[in-house]
N, C-alpha and C positions, 0 to 999 in steps of 0.2 A: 559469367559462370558457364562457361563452355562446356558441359557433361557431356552432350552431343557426340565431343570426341572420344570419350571414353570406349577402349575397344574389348576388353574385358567383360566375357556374358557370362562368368561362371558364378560360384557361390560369392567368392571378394568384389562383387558389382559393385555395390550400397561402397564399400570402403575404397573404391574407385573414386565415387562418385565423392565422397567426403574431401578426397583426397586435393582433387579438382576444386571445389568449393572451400575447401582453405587457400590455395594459390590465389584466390581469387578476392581476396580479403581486402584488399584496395579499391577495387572496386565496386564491393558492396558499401564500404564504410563511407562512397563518393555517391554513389546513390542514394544513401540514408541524407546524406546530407543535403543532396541537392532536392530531395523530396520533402526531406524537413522545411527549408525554404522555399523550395517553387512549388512543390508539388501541393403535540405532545405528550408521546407517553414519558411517564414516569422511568424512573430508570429499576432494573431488580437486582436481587441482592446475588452475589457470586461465593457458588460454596468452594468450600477450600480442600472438602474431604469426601468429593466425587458425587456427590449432593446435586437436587435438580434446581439449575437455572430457572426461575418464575417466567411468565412472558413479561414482553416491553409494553406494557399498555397497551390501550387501542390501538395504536398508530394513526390517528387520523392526519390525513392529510389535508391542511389549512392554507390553500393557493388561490392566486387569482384565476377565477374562471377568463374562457376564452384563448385558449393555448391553440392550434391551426392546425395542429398535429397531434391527435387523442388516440389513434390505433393506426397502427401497422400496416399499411397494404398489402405487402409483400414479405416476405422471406427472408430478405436482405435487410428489409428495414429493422425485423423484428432482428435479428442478429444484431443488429449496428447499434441497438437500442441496449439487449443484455451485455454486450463486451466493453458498451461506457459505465454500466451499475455493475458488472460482475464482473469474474474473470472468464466464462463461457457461454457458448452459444450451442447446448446441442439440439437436437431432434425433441426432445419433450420441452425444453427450454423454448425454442422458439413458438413450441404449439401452444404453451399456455401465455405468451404476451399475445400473439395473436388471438385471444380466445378473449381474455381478460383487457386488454387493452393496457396502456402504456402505466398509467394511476392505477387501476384494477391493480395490474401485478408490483408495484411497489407498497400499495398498501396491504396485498398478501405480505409478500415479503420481510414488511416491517412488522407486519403481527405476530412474527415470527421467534419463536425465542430462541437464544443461544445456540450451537448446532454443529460441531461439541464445544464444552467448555475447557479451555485451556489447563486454567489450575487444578481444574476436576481430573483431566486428564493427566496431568504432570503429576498429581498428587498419585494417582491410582497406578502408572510407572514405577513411581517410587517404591511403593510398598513392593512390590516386587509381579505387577502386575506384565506380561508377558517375558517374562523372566529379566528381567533389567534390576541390577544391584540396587540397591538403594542409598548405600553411601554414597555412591556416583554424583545422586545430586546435592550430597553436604556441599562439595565444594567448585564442582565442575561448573562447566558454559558450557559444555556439547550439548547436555539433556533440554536446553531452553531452546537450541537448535530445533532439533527435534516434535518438541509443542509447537513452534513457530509453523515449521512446515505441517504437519497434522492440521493445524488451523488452516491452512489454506488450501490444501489438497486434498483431506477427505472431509471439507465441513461441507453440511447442507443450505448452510446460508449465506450462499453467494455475495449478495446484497452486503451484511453488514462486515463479511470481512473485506471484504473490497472498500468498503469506505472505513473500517478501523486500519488495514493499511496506505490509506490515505494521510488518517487523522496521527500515527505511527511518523509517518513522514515531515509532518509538520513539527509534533510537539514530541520532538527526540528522545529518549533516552538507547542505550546502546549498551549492547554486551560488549565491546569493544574499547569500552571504559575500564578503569582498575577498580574491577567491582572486588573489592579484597571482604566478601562478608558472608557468613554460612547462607546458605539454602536461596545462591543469587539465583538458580535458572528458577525457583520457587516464586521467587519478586517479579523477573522479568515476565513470566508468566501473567501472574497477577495485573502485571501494569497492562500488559494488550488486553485481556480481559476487562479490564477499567473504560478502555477505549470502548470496546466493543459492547457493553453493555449500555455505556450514553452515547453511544451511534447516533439514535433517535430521540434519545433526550435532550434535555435542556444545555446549552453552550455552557450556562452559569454552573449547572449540577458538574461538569466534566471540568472543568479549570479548576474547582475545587479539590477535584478527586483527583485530575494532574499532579496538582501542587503539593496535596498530602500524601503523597503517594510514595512506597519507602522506595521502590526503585527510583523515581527522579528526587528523591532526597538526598541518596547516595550521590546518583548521579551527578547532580548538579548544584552539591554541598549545601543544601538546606539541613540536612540530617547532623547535628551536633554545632550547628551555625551558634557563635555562641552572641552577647550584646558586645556591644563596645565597653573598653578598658583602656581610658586616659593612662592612665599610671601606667600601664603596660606597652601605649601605643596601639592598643587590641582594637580591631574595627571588625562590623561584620562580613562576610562573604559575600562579594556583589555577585558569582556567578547568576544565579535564580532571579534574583530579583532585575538585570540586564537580560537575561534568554527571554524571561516572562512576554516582556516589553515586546523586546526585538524578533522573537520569534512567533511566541506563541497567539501575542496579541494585537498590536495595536501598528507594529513596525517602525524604523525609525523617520519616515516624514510624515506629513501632515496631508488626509488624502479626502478626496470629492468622496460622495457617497459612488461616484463611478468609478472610486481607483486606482483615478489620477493624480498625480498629485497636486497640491494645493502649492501656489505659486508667489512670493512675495519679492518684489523687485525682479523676476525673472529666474529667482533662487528656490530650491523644495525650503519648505517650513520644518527643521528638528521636533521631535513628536515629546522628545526630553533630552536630559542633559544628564553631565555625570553627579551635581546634586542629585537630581531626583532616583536617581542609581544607590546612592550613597545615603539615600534616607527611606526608599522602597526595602533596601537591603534591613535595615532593621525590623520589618515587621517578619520579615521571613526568621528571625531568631528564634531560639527556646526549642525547636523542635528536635526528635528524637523517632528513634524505631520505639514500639508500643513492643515493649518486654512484659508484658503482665502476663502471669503464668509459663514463659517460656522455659524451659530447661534445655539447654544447650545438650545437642546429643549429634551421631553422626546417620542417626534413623528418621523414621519421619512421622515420629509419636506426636511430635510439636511444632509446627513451621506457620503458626500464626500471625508472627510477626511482621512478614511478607508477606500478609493479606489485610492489614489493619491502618488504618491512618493513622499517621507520625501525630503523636502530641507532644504538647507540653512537659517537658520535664526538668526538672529542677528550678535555679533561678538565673534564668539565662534567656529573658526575654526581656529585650530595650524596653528602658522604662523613659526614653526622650523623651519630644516628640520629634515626631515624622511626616519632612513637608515635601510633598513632589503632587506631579501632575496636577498643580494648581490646588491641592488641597492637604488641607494639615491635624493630625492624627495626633491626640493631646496623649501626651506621656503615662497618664491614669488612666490611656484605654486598655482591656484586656485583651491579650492575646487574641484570643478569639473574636474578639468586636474588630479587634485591626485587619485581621485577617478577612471577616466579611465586608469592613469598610474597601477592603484595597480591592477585593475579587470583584465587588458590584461596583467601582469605579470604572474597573480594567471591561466590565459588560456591557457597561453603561456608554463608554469611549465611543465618540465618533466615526474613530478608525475601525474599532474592530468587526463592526457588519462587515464592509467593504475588502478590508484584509484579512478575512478567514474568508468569504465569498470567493475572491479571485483566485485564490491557493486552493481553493478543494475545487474549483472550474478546471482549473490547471488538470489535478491530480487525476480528474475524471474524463471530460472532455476536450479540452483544445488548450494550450500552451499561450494563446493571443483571443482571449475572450472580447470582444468590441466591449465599449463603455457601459454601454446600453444593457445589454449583457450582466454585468458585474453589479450595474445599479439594481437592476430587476430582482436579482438574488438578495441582495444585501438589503433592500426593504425586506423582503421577505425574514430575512434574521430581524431587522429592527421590530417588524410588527406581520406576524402572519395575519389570517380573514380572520382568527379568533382573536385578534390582539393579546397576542403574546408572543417577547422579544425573545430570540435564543430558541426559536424551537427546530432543534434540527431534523427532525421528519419533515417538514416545510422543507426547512432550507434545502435538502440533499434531493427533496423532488422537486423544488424550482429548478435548480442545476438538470436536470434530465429532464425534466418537461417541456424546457425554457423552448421557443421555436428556433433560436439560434443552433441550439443541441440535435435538434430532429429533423431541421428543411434541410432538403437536400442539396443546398446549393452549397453547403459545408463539403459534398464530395469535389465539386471542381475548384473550390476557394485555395490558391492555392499557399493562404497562409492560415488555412484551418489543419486542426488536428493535434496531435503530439506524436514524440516517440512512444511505442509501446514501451516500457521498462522489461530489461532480463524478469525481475521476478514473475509481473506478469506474465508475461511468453511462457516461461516454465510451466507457473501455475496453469495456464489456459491451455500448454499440452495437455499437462495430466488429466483437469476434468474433460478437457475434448473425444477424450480417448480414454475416461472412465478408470482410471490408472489406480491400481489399490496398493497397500501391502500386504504381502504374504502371511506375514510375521504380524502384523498390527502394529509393529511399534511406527513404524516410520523416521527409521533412522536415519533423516535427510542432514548430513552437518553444514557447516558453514560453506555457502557456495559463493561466497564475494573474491575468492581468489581471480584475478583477470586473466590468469594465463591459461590456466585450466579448468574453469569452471564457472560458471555463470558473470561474475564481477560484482555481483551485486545478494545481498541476500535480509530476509528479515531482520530486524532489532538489531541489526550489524552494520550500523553505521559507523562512517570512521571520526565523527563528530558531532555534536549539536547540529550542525548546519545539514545534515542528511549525506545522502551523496551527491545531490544534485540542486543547487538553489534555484529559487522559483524567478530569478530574473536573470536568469545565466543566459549569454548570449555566443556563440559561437562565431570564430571569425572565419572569414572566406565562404559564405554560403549565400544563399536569393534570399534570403529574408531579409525583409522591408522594414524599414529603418527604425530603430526602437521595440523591433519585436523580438521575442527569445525564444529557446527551444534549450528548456530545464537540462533532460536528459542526455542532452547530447554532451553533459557535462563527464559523461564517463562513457562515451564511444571514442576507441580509435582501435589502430589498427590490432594493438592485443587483446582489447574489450573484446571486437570484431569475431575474431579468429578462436578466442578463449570460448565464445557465447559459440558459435559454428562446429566446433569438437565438441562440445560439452555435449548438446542437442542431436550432433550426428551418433552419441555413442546412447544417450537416451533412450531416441528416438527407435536406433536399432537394438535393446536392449541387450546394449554391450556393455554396464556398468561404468557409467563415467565415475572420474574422483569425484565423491562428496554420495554418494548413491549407495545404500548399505547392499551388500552380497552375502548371499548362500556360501553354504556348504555345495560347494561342486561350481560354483561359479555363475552362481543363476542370480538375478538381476533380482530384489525385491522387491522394490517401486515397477510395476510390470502395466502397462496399455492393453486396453481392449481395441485391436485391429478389424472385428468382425463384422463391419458393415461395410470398412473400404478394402476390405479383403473381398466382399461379395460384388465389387466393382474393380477387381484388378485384371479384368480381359476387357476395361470399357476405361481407355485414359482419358478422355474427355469428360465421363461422366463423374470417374475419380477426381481428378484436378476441378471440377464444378462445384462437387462437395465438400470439398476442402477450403474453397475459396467462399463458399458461404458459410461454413463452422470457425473455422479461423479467422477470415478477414473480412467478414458481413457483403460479401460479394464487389470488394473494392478492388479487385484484381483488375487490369484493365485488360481487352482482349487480345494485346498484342503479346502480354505479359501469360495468359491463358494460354491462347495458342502453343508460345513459344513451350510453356512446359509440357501439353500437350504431344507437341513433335518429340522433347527430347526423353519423356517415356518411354515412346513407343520407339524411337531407334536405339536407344542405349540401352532398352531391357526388353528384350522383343521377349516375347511368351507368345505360347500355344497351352492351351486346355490340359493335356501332359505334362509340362511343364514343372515344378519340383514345386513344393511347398515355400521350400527356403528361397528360390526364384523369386516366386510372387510374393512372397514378402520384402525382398526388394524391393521388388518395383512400390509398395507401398510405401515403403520407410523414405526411398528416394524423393517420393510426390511431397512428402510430408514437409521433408527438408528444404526442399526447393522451396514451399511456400514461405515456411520461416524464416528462411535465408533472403528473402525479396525485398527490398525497399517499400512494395507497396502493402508489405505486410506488417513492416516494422512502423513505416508512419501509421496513425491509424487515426480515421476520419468518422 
């Protein structure tokens, strides 16, 4: 990334400078790679009609004492600390882990209720709150766009949206489905809302609420699933009852409480078959969107349906029985009774500590957790210090407390870490840099386009499977043999270049695609520059700050330096010097960092 050369010192600097750093897109996307390789509370109820979110219980946290790392020494650490629970690290951020200590500040955090509430907010759009239509959202996907980013760029709860777009990632549903059904950005709402509310709740409470859920009913055809019909050939819909399995729970082989897998003749163990597919699939029958009192309309007098668990309706629940995973579901049970027999099976599984453990280690901290590691967690699901299984307040603070996540020999390990994701990066400009709307609405649309725009974006996945699978492996890189790097399953050279335009036009509040605009052409997603603007005659001090809000101070000094020198010759300033200059120079610092390999791994 040679800016260095850039000879241009006028107002078009910054777009010099962008310009240079697209060219140079191969060798960033060789860098990521080679640094990727070498380098219980209760849960509350969610209103639908802008109503206040309750808090999440106590939150206590139920962990083994004796962790090696309980507070922060340093600056860096506490940064390294919020950028794996959140998506930022600023100046009040860091001062209160350092104050509170590492448990202190998650058990604030978890005390913490809702902050804003998705559906509250989607609903309160609707009626026609900062001027936004309200038919819009009878039938459209943009307005779900929308809530999506709202949740993650002006919420105050760092914490649980960062792990609801964790829990987003694992257990799918997608706008990018044929969601052919009125008040869908309503549902999609609702469903992240679902997430986010058993954040800290119970595993069991959330799979339940998963699975009745009208957006993953749609989704993933449990919604109208009907029984089997001999005389017709009619069987049920395996999709839900195979994602359950396969995705959301248990996975398909047979694993150690560390992870591993479980080995027979030298072979992985199948966790089930297409019977137990084909007989799971009937308990998911019978269900339906909960129509009671809705009157179909294109306003938003009534959009309860999208906030209600799918029941029972009609006669269209297998009256078999239903034998899988080693246990059999007599034909006279009730829907209801099968439905908790299967979900406190799927709790109860061997696998599932260990296979939700390793996937949220992943999503949060490092892509190649050691064994040890994954087991530590995973007891912690089977049984926290209070003896209770499924308690995700445990769980998500063993994951951040664990010493694997906080010793520092994770900075030189060089098959620790993960790729940061687009979404994140995005999200962690904007809170780094306090970034509001003008307007309130937050009209961020879908940014998963690659060529021009992020590649990646909320509830917009292009499948069940995410964008990026949790044992995706890369070829041609240092990574040590049987190790993976998820992320990198949607880096290449147009991710690359797509993600570097998007963030150069952001960054310099030039309205990228996907970013809503003024009248007159002003940017309404807008950054507070005010602190690294009152460091733009000090490049060392600038690129210092930057490298501990953004990259918890993982910038290595050669990496420092070098952008160091290429501020100061490619953007010289004097005290005189124009407004729109120094602003340069800041937007350039900015980019550079996000543009770096050792910015995009992240340790």
């Amino acid at each position: 990334m040679n800016i260095a050369s850039i000879k241009n010192r006028e107002q078009d600097t910054f777009d010099s400078a962008a310009n240079v750093t697209r060219t140079s897109t191969v060798a960033v996307l060789s860098a990521a790679l080679s640094a990727c390789g070498g380098g219980g509370g209760g849960a509350s109820s969610i209103s639908s009609s802008g109503g206040t979110t309750s808090n999440i219980g106590d939150a206590r946290i139920n962990v083994p004492s004796g962790y090696a790392y309980v507070n922060p020494v340093t600056q860096a650490e506490a940064a390294r600390f919020l950028l794996q629970a959140q998506f930022s690290a600023t100046d009040a951020e860091i001062t209160a882990v350092m104050s509170l200590g590492y448990k202190g500040w998650l058990g604030q955090q978890m005390a913490t209720g809702m902050n804003p509430n998705a559906t509250a907010w989607q609903w309160l759009n609707a009626q026609g709150y900062n001027k936004v239509n309200s038919s819009q959202y009878y039938f459209q996907y943009y307005p779900a766009d929308y809530a999506m980013w709202n949740q993650l760029l002006a919420s105050s709860d760092g914490l649980r949206k960062r792990i609801t777009l964790a829990l987003s990632e694992m257990m799918v549903v997608s706008l990018n489905g044929s969601l052919d059904f009125d008040w869908r950005s309503h549902a999609i709402a609702f469903y992240w809302d679902t997430l986010a509310v058993h954040a800290f709740g119970n595993w069991r409470d959330l799979i339940e609420a998963v699975t009745l859920s009208p957006m993953m009913g749609w989704y993933l055809n449990t919604k109208g699933n009907k029984k089997e019909n001999p005389a017709r050939g009619q069987l049920p819909d395996e999709n839900y009852a195979r994602e359950v399995m396969q995705l959301f729970t248990i996975g398909l082989s047979e694993l150690n409480m560390d992870g591993t897998q479980k080995l027979q003749g030298g072979v992985p163990i199948d966790t089930y078959d297409a019977s137990d597919i084909s007989n799971l699939a009937k308990v998911f029958t019978g269900y339906d969107f909960d129509y009671t009192g809705y009157v179909k309309t294109d306003t938003t007098s009534n959009t309860s349906y999208t906030t209600l668990p799918m029941k029972q309706v009609g006669n269209n629940f297998s009256q078999s029985d239903k034998s899988f995973l080693n246990t059999t579901i007599s034909g006279s049970t009730s829907a209801a009774e099968a439905l908790k027999t299967t979900l406190d099976l799927l709790f109860n599984h061997a696998n599932t500590a260990p296979f939700f453990a390793k996937q949220m280690i992943q999503r949060l901290v490092t892509s190649n957790p050691s064994p040890a590691y994954v087991q530590r967690v995973a007891q912690v699901f089977v049984s926290n210090t209070a003896g209770v299984r499924g308690d995700l307040a445990s769980v998500f603070a063993a994951i951040l407390l664990d010493d694997e996540a906080r010793s520092p020999a994770g900075l030189t390990d060089p098959q620790f870490g993960k790729i940061r994701e687009p979404i994140v990066r995005f999200t962690q400009w904007a809170k780094t840099f306090k970034a509001t709307s003008s307007t309130g609405t937050w009209k961020i649309s879908d940014l998963s386009d690659p060529g021009y725009r992020l590649g990646q974006s909320p509830m917009r996945s292009p499948s069940v499977f995410n964008f990026f699978r949790p044992g995706y492996a890369p070829s041609a890189t240092t990574l040590a043999a049987g190790n993976v790097a998820p992320e990198m399953q949607i880096v290449n050279e147009t991710t690359v270049s797509g993600y570097l335009n998007f963030m150069k036009a952001a960054i310099g509040k030039a309205y990228p695609p996907g970013l809503p605009v003024l009248t007159g052409g002003v940017q309404d997603i807008a950054p507070d520059y005010t602190s690294e603007l009152n460091l733009v005659m000090d490049p060392a001090g600038l690129i210092d700050r930057l490298n501990l809000l953004l990259c918890a101070g993982q910038l290595s000094q050669g990496t420092r330096d070098s952008f160091v020198a290429q501020l100061t010759s490619s953007f010289p300033l004097t005290e005189s010097s124009s407004a729109a200059l120094k602003s340069n120079r800041v937007y350039a610092a900015i980019l550079m960092v996000m543009a770096s390999a050792e910015y995009i791994v992240q340790k």
